[in-house]
N, C-alpha and C positions, 0 to 999 in steps of 0.2 A: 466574226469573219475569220478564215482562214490566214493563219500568217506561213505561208508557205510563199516559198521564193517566185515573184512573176518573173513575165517577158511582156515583152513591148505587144507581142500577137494574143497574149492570153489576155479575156476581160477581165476586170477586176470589177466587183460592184459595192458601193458604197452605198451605207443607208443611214450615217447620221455621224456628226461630228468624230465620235468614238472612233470609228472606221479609220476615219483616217488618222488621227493620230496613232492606229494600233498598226498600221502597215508603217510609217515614218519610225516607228518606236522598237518594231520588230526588226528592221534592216532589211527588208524586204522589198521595199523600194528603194536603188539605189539608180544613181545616173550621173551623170558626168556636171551636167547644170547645178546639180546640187552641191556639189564637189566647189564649183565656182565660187556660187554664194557663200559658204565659209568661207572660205579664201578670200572675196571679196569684204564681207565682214569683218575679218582680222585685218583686214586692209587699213579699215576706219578705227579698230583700235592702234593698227601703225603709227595713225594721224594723230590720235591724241597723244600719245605717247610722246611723240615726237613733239609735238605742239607745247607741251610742258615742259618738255626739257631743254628746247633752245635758247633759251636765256639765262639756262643754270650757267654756263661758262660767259655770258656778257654779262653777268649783272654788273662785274665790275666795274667795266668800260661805261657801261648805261649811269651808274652812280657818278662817274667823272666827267661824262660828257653834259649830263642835266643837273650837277650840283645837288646831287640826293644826299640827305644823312639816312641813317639807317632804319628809319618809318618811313621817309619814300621810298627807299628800296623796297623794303616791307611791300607797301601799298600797290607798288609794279610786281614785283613776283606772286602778289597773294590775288590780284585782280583777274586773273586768270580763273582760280577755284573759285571766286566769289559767281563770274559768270558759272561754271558749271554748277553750282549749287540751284539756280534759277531753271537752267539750260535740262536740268535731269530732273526736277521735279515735273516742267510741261512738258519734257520732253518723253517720259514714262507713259504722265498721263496721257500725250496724245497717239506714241503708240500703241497701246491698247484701243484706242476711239477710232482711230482715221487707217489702224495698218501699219507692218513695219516698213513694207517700199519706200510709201513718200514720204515719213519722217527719214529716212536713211538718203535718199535724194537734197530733201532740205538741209539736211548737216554737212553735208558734200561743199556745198555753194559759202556753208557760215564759215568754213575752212579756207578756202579760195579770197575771199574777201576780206579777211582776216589778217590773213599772213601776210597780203600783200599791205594792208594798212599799218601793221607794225614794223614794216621793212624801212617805211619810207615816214616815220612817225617823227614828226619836228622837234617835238617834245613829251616831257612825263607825260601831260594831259593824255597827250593821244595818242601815247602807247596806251597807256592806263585800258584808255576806251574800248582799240580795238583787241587790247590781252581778253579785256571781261567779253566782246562779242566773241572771239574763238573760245572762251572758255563756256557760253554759251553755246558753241557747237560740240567741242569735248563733252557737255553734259548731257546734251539730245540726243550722242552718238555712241554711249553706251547701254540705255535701256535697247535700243533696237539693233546695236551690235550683237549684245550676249540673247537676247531674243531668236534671232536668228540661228544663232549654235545652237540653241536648245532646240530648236523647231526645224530643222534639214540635219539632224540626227538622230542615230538609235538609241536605244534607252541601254541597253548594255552590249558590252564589247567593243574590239577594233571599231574606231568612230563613234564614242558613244558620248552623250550628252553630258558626261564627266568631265571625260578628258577633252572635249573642246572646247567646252565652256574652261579649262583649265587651259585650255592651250593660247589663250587671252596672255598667260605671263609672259610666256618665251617672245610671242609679237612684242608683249610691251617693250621689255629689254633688247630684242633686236633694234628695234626703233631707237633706241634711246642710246644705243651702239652706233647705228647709221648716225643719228644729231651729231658725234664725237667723229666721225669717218667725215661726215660734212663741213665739220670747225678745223678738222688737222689739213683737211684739203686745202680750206680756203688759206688757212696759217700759211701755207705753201703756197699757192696763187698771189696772194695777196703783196704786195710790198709793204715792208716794216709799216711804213710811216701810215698805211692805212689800215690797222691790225683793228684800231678800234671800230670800221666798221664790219668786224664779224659777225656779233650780235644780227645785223641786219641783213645780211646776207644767208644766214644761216635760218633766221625767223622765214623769211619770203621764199626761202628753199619749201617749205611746208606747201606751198600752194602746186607744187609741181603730183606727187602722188595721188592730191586729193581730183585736179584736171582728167588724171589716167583715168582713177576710179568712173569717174563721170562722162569716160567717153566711150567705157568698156558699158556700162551696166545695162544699157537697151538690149545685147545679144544675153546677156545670163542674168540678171537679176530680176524678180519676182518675189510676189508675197509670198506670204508665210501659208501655206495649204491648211493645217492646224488653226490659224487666224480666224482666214473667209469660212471655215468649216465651221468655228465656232460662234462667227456672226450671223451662220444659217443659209448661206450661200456655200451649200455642197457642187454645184454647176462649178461654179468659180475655182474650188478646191479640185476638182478633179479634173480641170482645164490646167490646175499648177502642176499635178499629180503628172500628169500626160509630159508637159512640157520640159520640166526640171528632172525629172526622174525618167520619164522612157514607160511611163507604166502607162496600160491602157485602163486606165481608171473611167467608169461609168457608172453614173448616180443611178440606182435602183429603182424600179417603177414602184416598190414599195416603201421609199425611203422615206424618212419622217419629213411629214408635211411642218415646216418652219421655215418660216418667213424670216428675211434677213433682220436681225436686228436693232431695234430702235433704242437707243440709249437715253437715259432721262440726259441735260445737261445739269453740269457741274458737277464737281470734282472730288468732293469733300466726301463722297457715299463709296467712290472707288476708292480713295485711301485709307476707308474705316472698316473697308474688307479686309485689310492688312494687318490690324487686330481682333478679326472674330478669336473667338475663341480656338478653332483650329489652328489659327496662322500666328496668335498673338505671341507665342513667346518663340517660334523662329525667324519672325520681324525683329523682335526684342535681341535674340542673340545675333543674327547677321550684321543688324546695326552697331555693337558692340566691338563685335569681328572686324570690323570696316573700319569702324573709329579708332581700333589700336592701330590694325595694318596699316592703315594710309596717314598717321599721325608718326607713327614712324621713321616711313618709306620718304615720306618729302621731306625730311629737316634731312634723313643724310643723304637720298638719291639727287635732292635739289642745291643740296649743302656740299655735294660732295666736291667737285672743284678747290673750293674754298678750304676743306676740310684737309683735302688731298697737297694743296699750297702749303699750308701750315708745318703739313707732318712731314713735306720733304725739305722746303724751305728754297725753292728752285726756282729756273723758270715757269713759264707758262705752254712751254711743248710739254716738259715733260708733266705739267701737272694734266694736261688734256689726253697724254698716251695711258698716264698709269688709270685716267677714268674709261677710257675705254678696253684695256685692258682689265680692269675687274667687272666693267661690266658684260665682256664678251667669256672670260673663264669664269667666273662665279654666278652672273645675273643668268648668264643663256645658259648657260648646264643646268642650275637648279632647277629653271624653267619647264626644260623638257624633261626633268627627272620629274616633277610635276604632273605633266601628263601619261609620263609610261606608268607612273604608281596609283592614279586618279581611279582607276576601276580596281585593282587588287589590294591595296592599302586601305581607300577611301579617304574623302574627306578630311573627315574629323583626325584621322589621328597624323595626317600630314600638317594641318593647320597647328597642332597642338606642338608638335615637335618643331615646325618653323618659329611661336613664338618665344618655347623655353630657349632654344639655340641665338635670338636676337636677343631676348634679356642677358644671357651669357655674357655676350660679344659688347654689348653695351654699357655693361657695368666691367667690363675687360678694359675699355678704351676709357672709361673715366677713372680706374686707375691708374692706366697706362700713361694717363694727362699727356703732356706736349713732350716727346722722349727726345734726348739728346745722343745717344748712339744708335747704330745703324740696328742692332739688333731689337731694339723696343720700335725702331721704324717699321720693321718689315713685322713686326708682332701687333702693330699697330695697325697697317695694309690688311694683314690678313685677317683681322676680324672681323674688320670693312668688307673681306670678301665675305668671310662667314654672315657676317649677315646680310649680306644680300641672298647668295645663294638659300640661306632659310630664307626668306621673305618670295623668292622668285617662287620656289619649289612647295611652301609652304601657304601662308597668308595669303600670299598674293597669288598664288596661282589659284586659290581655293576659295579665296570668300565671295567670288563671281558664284559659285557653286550655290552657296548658300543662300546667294540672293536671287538668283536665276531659278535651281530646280523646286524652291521650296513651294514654289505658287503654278497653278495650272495656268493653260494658254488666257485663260482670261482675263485675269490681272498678272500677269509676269511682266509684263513692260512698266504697270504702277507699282508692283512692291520691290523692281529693278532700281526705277526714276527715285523712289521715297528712299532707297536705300544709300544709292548716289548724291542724292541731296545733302543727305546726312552725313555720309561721309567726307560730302567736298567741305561742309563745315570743319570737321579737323582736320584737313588739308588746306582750308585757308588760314585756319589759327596758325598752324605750322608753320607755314607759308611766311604770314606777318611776322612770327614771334621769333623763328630761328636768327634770321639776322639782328636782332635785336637781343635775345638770347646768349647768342654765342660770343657777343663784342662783350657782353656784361662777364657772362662766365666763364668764358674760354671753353675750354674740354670739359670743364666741370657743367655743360650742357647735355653731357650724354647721360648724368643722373637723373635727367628729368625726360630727353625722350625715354630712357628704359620703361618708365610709368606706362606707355605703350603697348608694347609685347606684355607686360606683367598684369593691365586690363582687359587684354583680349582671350589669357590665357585663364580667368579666373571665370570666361563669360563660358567659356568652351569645359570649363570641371565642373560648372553648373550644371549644364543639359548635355549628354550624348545626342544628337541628332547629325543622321546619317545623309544629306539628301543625293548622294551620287549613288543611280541607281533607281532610285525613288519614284516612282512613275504617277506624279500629283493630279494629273486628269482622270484617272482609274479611281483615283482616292476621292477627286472629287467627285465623281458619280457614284 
């Protein structure tokens, strides 16, 4: 087919899955609806985002109000990943099975319900409960998050399946900015004597974005045109084509006769496609990728409060201003340095250069150990910035990359979901073991996150593998 620019008057004729991903993939269909659902989409990584960091500045208050030592702390900051570990493996596999809509609908509600049970949670027990049910929608809501960037954009250029699928970091850190905008408020609102219920006011804030998403989504959200076209219902797809895009898309009186999809059940044959031999060892290093960056990213982005206290030795205003402060100049610029470099850099060599600059900074701050003058402080801060900024710009905006473009629409939601699973495993280790960690070794913790950036860096000198740009449905035909 012709990838030459339509309009809404000119027909467009489709005659089999291809088609329509080569008009989505071209930029040739472009529309306003389409525009939304990104946007919607980074919405639901807003939520996670946010959803995991609201407790980074209570854990305190949560340890002294529930008489935690530092394994039940462990166990409430880490219950969270333990659900999404669960939450992203069914949750891959069933956006691939049922569509990305209604698993994006269903993570909406696990959000909503969630939030509002940890707000008002009597005790460990049941925070515990409802941290692992929203971590259970954190983990369903990124196979069908990054799903959708890849599938309502182009394969190269302005808005290309690179940089949106990268554009995941700068949401996450906006988010994680707004948690600190939401806790300095309430610090404000609130009277002294009731500081210790922020934690809970700040949690049950989560359930306000995820309500919006869910009252916007009837006027613009819709399946993945890519999806239904791949399940053999081109009607479907070119009813999305019409709808989200403006394009008069028309299934061909010659188009391949295919019948919508019957899938065998269970699960166990769509995650063994994720090792054929084409995909086996960009499973192997995404997983890799994932496991440094987010083993990382959660001992200091979820540590950082605590880290931030230590090295100034202050109140608790300013230890909430200087985290939102690094996370607004160092986490949000790298972020979007991320996406403006995501198609002219690529990938690989943004990932490689964010992990050398985090093992740097890492083994910078464990020599720097607990500094007593102002100047090892602010040299202290800044590598805190530096590694965020590489992690935003690097890692973290990239390895969505690697697990998103590597696999065509067919399984990209299950080698998304296996990929998250795997990863929320070193994010719960992390999770449990930093507080536990860091009372043991003090600063002398940051010798053992650095193990991180220096396993993901040795996964990436292995294989050069490029996937921004990469067009995996062509490949796999």
């Amino acid at each position: 087919m012709s990838a030459q620019p339509v309009t809404e008057r000119e027909p467009v004729l489709i005659r089999s899955a291809r088609d329509v991903t080569e008009l989505v993939n071209s930029g040739a269909a472009r529309g306003s609806h389409a525009r939304m659902i990104v946007l919607l989409a980074l919405g639901g990584i807003f939520l996670d985002a946010y959803d995991l960091t609201s407790l980074a500045y209570g854990i305190t208050d949560i340890r002294e109000q529930f008489q935690l030592g530092p394994a039940g702390a462990g166990a409430v900051t880490a219950s969270i990943s333990v659900g999404a570990i669960f939450g992203a493996w069914l949750g891959g596999y069933l956006v691939d099975r049922l569509g990305r809509y209604r698993v994006f609908m269903a993570d909406m509600l696990f959000f909503v319900v969630s939030a509002l049970g940890c707000a008002v949670a009597p005790n460990a027990e049941v925070l515990v409960f409802f941290r692992f049910l929203m971590g259970f929608g954190v983990g369903m809501d990124i196979p069908v998050a990054m799903a959708f960037l890849a599938e309502f954009s182009r394969l190269r250029g302005r808005g290309s399946k690179g940089s949106r699928t990268a554009a995941w970091s700068p949401a996450w850190y906006v988010a994680t900015s707004a948690c600190y905008v939401v806790i300095m408020a309430l610090y404000f609102l609130l009277p002294d004597a009731h500081h210790d219920l922020l934690w809970r006011f700040t949690v049950g804030f989560g359930a306000v974005p995820a309500v919006v998403i869910l009252l916007v989504r009837k006027k613009y959200m819709n399946e993945s045109p890519s999806w239904a076209a791949d399940q053999g219902d081109l009607e479907r797809a070119a009813h999305i084509l019409r709808r989200s895009y403006g394009v008069n898309a028309v299934v061909a009186d010659d188009a391949e006769a295919k019948a919508p999809r019957t899938r065998q059940a269970g699960g166990l044959r769509d995650f063994a496609r994720l090792f054929h031999r084409r995909y086996r060892s960009r499973t192997l290093q995404a997983m890799v990728i994932g496991l440094g960056q987010t083993f990382g990213y959660n001992a200091i982005a979820y540590g950082l409060p605590i880290i931030i206290a230590s090295l100034l030795g202050q109140g608790a205003l300013n230890t909430i201003s200087a985290s939102l402060v690094l996370n607004l100049v160092f986490a949000v610029t790298g972020g979007l340095l991320g996406i403006r470099l995501a198609n002219s850099a690529g990938a690989w060599p943004m990932t490689v250069a964010g992990f050398a600059t985090q093992f740097v900074a890492l083994v910078a701050l464990a020599l720097i150990g607990k500094p007593s003058e102002t100047a090892w402080v602010l040299a202290a801060l800044f590598m805190l910035g530096a590694f965020m900024f590489a992690q935003a710009s690097g890692p973290g905006a990239h390895f969505m990359s690697f697990a998103s473009l590597s696999y065509p629409t067919s399984m990209r939601g299950t080698g998304i979901g296996f990929n998250q699973g795997v990863v929320r495993v070193g994010a719960t280790l992390s999770l449990f073991f930093f507080p536990v960690l860091s009372s043991a070794l003090a600063t002398g913790v940051f010798w053992v996150i650095a193990l991180a950036p220096a396993m993901g860096l040795a996964a990436l000198l292995v294989k050069r593998w490029e996937p921004v740009g990469y067009d995996a449905d062509a490949a796999q035909g």
